[in-house]
C-alpha positions in Angstrom: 0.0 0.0 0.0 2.9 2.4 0.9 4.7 1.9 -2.5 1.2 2.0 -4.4 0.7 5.1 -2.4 4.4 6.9 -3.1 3.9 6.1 -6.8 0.2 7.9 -7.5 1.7 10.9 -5.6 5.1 11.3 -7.7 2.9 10.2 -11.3 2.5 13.6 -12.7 -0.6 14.2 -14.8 -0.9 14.3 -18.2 2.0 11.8 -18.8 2.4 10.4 -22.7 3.1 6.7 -24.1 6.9 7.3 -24.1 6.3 7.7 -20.3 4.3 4.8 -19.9 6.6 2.2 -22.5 9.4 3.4 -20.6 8.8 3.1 -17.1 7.8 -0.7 -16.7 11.1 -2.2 -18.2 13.1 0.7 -16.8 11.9 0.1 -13.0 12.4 -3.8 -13.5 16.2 -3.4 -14.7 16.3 -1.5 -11.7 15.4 -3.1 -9.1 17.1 -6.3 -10.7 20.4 -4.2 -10.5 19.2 -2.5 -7.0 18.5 -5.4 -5.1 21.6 -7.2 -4.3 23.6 -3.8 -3.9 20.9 -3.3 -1.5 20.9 -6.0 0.5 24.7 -5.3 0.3 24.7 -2.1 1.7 22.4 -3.3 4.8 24.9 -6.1 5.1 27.5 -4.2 5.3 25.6 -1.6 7.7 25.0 -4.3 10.4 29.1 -5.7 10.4 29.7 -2.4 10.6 27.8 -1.5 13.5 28.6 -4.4 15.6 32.5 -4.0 14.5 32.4 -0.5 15.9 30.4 -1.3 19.3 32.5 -4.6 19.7 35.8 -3.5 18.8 36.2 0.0 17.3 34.8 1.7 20.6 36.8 -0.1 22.8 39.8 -0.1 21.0 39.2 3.3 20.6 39.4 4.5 24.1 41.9 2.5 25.0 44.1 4.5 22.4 42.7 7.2 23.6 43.4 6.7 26.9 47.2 5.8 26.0 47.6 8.8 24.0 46.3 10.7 27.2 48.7 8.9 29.6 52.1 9.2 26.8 51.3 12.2 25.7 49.2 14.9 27.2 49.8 13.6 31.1 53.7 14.2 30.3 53.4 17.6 28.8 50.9 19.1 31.1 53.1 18.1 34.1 55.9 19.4 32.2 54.6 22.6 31.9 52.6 22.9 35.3 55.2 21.7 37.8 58.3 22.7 35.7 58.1 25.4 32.5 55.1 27.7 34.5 57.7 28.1 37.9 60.8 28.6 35.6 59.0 31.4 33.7 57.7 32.7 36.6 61.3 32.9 38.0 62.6 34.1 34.7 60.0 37.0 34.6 61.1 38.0 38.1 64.5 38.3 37.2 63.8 40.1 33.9 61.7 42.5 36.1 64.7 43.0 38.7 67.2 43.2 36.1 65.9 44.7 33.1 62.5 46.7 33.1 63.1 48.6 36.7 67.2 49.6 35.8 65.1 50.4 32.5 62.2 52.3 33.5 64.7 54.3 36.3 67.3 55.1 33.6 64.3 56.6 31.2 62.6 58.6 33.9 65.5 60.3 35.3 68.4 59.9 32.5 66.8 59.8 29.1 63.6 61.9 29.7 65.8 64.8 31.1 68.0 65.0 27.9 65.1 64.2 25.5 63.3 67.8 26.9 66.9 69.7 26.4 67.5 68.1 23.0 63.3 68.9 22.0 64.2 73.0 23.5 66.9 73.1 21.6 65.9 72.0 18.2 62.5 74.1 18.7 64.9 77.3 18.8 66.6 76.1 15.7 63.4 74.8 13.7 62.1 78.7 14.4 65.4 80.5 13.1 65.2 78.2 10.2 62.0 78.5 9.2 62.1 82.5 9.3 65.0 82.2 6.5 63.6 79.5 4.5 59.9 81.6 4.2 62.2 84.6 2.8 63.9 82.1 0.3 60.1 81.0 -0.5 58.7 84.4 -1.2 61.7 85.2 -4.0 61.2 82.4 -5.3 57.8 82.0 -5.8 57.7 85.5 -7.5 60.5 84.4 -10.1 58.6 81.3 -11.3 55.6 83.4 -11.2 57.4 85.9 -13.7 59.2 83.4 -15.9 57.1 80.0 -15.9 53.5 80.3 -14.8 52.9 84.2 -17.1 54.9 82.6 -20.5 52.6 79.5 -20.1 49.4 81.3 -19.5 49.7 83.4 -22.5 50.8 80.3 -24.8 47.8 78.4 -23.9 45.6 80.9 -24.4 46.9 81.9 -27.5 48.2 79.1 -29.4 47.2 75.7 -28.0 44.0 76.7 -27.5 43.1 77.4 -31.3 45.1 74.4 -32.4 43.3 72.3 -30.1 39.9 73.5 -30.8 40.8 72.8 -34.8 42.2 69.3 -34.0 38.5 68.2 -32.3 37.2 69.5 -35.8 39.3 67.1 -38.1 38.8 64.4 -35.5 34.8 64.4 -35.1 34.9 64.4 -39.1 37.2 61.6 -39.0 35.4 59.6 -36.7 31.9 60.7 -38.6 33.0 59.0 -41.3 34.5 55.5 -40.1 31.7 55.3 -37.9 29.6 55.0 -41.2 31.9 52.8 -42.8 31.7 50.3 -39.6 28.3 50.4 -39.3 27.7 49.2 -43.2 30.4 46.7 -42.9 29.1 45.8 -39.5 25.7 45.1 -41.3 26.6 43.7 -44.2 28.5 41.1 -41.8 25.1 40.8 -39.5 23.1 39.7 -42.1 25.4 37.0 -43.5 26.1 35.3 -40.2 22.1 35.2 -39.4 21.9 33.3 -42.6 24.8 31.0 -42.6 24.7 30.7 -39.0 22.1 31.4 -36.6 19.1 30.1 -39.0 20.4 26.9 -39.0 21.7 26.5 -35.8 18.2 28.0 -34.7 16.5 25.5 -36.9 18.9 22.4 -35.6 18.0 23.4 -32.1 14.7 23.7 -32.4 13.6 20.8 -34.2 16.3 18.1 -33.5 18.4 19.4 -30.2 14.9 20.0 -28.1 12.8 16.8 -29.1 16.1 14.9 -28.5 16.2 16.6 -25.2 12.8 16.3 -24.0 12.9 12.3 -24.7 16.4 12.5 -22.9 14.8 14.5 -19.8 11.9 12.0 -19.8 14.3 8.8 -19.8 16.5 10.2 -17.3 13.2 11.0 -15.0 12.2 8.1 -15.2 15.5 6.1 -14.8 16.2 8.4 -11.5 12.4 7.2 -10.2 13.1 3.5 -11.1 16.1 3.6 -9.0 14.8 5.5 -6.6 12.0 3.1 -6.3 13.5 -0.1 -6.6 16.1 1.2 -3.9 13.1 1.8 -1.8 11.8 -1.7 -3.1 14.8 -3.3 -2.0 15.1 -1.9 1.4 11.8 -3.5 1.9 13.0 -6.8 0.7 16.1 -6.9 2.6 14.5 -5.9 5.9 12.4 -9.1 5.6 15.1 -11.4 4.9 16.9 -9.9 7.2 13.9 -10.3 9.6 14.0 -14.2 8.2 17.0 -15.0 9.3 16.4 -13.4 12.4 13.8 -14.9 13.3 15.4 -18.4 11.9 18.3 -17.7 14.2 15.9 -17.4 17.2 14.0 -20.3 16.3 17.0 -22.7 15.5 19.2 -22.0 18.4 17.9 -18.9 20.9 14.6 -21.1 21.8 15.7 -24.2 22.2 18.8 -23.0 24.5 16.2 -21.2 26.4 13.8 -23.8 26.5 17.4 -26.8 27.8 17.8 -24.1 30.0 14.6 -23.1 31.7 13.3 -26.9 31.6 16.4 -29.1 32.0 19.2 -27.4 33.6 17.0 -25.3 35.7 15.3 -28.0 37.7 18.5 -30.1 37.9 20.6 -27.2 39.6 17.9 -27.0 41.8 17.6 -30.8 42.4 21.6 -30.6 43.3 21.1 -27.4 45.1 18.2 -29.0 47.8 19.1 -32.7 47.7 23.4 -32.4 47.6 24.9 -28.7 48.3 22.4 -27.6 50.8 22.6 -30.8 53.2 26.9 -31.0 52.6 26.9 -27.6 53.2 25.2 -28.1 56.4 27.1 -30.9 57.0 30.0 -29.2 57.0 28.9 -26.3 59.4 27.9 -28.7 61.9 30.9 -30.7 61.3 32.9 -27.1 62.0 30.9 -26.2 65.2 31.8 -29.6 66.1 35.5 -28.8 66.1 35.4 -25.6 67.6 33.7 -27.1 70.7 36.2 -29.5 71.0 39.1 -26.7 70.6 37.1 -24.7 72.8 37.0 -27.3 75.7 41.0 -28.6 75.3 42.0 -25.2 75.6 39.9 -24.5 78.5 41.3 -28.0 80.1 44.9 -27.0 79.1 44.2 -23.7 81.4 43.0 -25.4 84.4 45.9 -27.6 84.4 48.4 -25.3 84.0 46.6 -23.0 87.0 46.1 -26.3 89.0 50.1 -27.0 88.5 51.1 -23.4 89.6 49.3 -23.7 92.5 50.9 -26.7 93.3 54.1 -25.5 92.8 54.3 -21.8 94.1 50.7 -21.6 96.2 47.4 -19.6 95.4 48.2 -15.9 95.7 45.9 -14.5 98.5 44.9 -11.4 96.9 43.5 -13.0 93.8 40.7 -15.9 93.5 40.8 -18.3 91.2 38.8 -18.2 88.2 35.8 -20.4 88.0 36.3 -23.4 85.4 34.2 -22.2 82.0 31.4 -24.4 81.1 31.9 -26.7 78.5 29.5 -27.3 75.7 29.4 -31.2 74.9 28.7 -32.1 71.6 24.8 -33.0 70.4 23.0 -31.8 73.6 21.5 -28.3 74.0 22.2 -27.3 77.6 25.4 -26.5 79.4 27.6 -29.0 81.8 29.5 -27.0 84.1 
């Protein structure tokens, strides 16, 4: 329904029998051609996926994280506990060494002889100048005299005339090549419209535009057969690929499920209640056991050692002896003392 659907909307209206005879075969080459570079493609889009969450990812960060730890770790060390303190150090010594001697020989050596110098070449700049406007003033008036008056007079006079008679010959000069050009010119127009554009007009119009048209038409239509047999194809590759899904699940996922929930299932928990459970209880007894019997030899072991050091040196007065600890038999619930 969906392709019916995307092909009525993209049909445009008013479509001819070279549209229609064209189509058909054009979209069943296609999608012959399509269809395994589809499937292909989705292939190749699945491997490709799973290669870069299974191994790409991973082996990304840990280059990443070696990169980090050979090259960026080093450097930033480098420069934090190392190259920042030595600069600082070197910009304290430039400070003490060079920019205060610096700033202390300009404010009280260099500043001082700068103003004197600046005084001195003011008073100079002001004689100068007075001499040099003289030297301006006589000069001006002699190039006025024997440069700008003789020049004055000549254009007015002669180059003026000569000029305005020049312009005269020109404009009739250029009067009459213009005319020349423009017959030449049409003479020229006329026999290249009929040698060349009438019949390049006439080849375009009736053999470069119907060729054309026909041309746009196949390529339309070749561009919406692939289009739609790409479309086509995706379809068809999703359900095989859905096939072999489901196959997969079918052949091996269910049945390991099913071993598992019906067969190993129960028989862990057979071994679990009829083996583990009463060893393992077994073996705790079996351990309480032993510890009650360590318990009580150690106990015995103290008595007689107090009962031999009384023998031997006599009960101190001060101190009472200790009354014997109770003893926990094995397999009865109550305590012998």
């Amino acid at each position: 329904m969906d392709l019916e659907k995307q092909r009525d909307v993209r049909a445009p209206e008013g479509e001819g029998c070279l549209v229609a005879a064209v189509r058909l075969p054009v979209r069943i080459v296609a999608l012959v051609v399509v269809l395994p570079v589809r499937m292909l493609w989705d292939a190749l889009v699945v491997a490709g996926r799973v290669v870069n969450d299974t191994v790409l990812r991973p082996v990304g960060r840990a280059l990443l994280w070696l990169g980090r730890a050979v090259f960026v770790w080093p450097f930033v060390a480098l420069w934090r506990y190392l190259l920042v303190p030595l600069g600082q150090a070197l910009a304290w010594l430039v400070n003490v060494l060079v920019v205060v001697p610096s700033v202390w020989l300009y404010r009280y050596v260099l500043a001082p002889v700068g103003r004197g110098v600046v005084w001195v070449l003011r008073a100079v700049g002001v004689v100068v100048a007075a001499v040099g406007l003289g030297v301006y003033r006589g000069l001006a008036w002699l190039v006025n005299v024997l440069v700008v008056v003789p020049s004055v007079w000549l254009y007015t006079w002669v180059l003026t005339p000569v000029g305005h008679a020049v312009l005269w010959c020109g404009r009739g000069v250029a009067w009459a090549v213009g005319v020349l050009v423009g017959g030449v010119g049409t003479v020229l127009y006329w026999v290249a419209r009929v040698l060349l554009v009438l019949p390049a007009l006439a080849v375009w119009r009736w053999v470069l535009v119907p060729v054309g048209r026909v041309c746009a038409v196949v390529g339309r239509e070749v561009w919406d057969a692939l289009g739609h047999a790409w479309r086509v194809a995706g379809h068809v590759s999703r359900a095989v690929g859905r096939f072999l899904v489901s196959l997969l699940r079918w052949t091996f996922v269910e049945p390991a499920r099913w071993v598992y929930r019906s067969v190993l299932t129960p028989v862990g928990h057979l071994l679990r209640d009829a083996v583990l459970r009463p060893v393992a209880e077994a073996a705790r007894s079996a351990g309480r056991a032993v510890r009650q019997v360590l318990a009580s030899a150690r106990a015995s072991v103290r008595q007689a050692r107090a009962d031999v050091r009384r023998a031997l040196l006599g009960a101190p007065k001060e101190i009472r002896p200790a009354p014997p600890a109770p003893v926990r038999v094995p397999g009865t619930q109550g305590m012998r003392k």
